[in-house]
Every structure is written in structure tokens, then in C-alpha cells.
N, C-alpha and C positions, 0 to 999 in steps of 0.2 A: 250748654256751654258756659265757663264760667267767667265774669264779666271783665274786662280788662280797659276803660274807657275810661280818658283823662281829656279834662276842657281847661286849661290854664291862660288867663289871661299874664301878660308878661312883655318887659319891653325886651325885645332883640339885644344883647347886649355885646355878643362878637358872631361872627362866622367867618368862617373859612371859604376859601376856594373853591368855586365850583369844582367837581372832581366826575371822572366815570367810571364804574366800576367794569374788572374783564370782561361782561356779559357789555358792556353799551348801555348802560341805565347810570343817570345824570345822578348827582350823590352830593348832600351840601352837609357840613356838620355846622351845628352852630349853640352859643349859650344863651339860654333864655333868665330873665331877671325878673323874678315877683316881688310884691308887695304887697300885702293886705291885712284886714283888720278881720279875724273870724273870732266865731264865740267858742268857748269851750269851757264847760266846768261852770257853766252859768256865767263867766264873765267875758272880756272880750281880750283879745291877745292879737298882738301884732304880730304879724309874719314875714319874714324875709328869706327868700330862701334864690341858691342857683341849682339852675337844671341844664346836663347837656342834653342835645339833641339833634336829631337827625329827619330826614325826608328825604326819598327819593324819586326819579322820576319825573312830571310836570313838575310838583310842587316842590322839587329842589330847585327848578329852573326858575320860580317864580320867585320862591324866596333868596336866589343869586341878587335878588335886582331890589331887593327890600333893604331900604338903608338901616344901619347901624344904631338904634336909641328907636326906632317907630316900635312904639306899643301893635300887640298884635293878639288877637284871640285862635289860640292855638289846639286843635281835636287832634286824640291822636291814641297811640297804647304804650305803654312799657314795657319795657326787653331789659336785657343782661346789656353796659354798654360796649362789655368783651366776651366774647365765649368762654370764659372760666374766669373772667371776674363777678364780682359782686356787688359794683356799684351800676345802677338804673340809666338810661335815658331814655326820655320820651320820642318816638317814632310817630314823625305828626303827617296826618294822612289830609288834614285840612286848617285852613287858616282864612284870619281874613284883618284887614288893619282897623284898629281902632281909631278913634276922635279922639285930637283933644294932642297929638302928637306934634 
């Protein structure tokens, strides 16, 4: 199977309302905010970048309750973030907060 696994550390930077989908499964959307220094090309490059995202189920419930700005180390995969569009979000199946927030 071909490998689809993303680990982004990232501060929370908005979410939405807890929501539930027709089936009764808990649904939170939210934007995650990077920043980091990686190498490339032999030198180092700064990165900044935003990601939407999604979780459902406990860890939408969990992250309902995750304030706003807390850094967070977020596992998860990517998907379409609409069924005929073209732009990515991360569907995080696990998280946990970081230090330092």
C-alpha cells in the first residue's frame, strides 16, 4: 500500500465548531499554523506555511476543547479538502500538545 503519513508540529491557529455529521460521528475543522527551519539544497530555508484540517470522532471531541494558539504535534494523512477540488487537508487521526505553549 502506498504510504500517505504526515507528522506536523503546528500551533492551532482557528477552529470551528464542533459539528456532527448525518451518521452521528463528532467533526471539528480547524487551521493549523507552521513554522520551521529545514535544509534543502545544502542550505537551510525557512518555512511558513498554513494547513486546513480536519478530525473526527474522539479526537474531534478532544480537540473541541484545545484552546486557540497551543502548539500541537499533529499524525494524520491527506485527502482532497472537497471531492472535486484540488486543494489538500490533513485528516489528523492523532495529536498530542506540546511544551513551551
Amino acid at each position: 500500500m502506498p504510504v500517505n503519513e504526515v507528522t506536523l508540529d503546528a500551533r492551532l491557529a482557528a477552529r470551528d465548531d464542533l459539528r456532527f455529521t448525518p451518521a452521528g460521528v463528532a467533526a471539528i475543522d480547524f487551521q493549523l499554523a507552521h513554522e520551521s527551519m529545514q535544509s534543502e539544497a545544502n542550505g537551510e530555508r525557512r518555512v511558513t506555511c498554513e494547513l486546513a484540517a480536519v478530525a473526527l470522532g474522539p479526537i474531534a471531541k478532544e480537540l473541541a476543547a484545545v484552546a486557540v494558539g497551543q502548539r500541537l504535534r499533529c499524525r494524520g494523512f491527506l485527502a482532497r479538502r472537497y471531492r472535486t477540488g484540488v486543494s489538500v487537508s490533513l485528516h489528523v487521526n492523532a495529536f498530542e500538545r506540546l511544551e513551551g505553549n
